[in-house]
N, C-alpha and C positions, 0 to 999 in steps of 0.2 A: 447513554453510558454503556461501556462494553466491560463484558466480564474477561477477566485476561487470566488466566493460571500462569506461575510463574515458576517452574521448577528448579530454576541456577538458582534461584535466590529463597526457593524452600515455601514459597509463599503458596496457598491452595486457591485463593481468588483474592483478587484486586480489583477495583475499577480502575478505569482511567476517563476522561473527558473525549478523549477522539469524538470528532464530527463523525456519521452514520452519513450514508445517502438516503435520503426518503424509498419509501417501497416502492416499487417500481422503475423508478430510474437504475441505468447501467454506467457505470465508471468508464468501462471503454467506448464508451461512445464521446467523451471528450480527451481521450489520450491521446498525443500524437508521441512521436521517438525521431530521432535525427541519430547518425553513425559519427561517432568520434575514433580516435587509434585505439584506444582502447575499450572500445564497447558498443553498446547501445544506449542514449539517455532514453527514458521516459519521462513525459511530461503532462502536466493537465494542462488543456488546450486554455480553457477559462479563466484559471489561475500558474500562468507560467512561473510566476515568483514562488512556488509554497513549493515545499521540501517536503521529501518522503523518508521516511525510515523504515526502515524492515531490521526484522532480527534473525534471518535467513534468506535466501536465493534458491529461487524455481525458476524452472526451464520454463520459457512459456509454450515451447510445444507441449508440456508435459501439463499444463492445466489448460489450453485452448483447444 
């Protein structure tokens, strides 16, 4: 379980359910991405079907 602070909504900690990766495994080691007109997809290589959510956009030069 992850502890999530939620400031829009006033909340100081919530849980949610999200799956974790176990320690030591790396998520990008199963990412792959393809270019469409508008953008970049990213995808998990293992699981192409599962959907990602985010509640903000980072550059990934800016965290790689």
């Amino acid at each position: 379980m992850t502890d999530v602070t939620d400031h829009a909504a006033g909340d100081t900690h919530r849980y949610n359910d999200v799956p974790q990766l176990p320690e030591g495994d790396d998520a990008r080691d199963t990412v792959e991405s393809y270019d469409t007109e508008d953008g970049v997809v990213f995808y998990d290589a293992d699981n192409p079907l599962a959907w990602l959510k985010a509640t903000n956009a980072v550059s990934l030069g800016d965290v790689l």
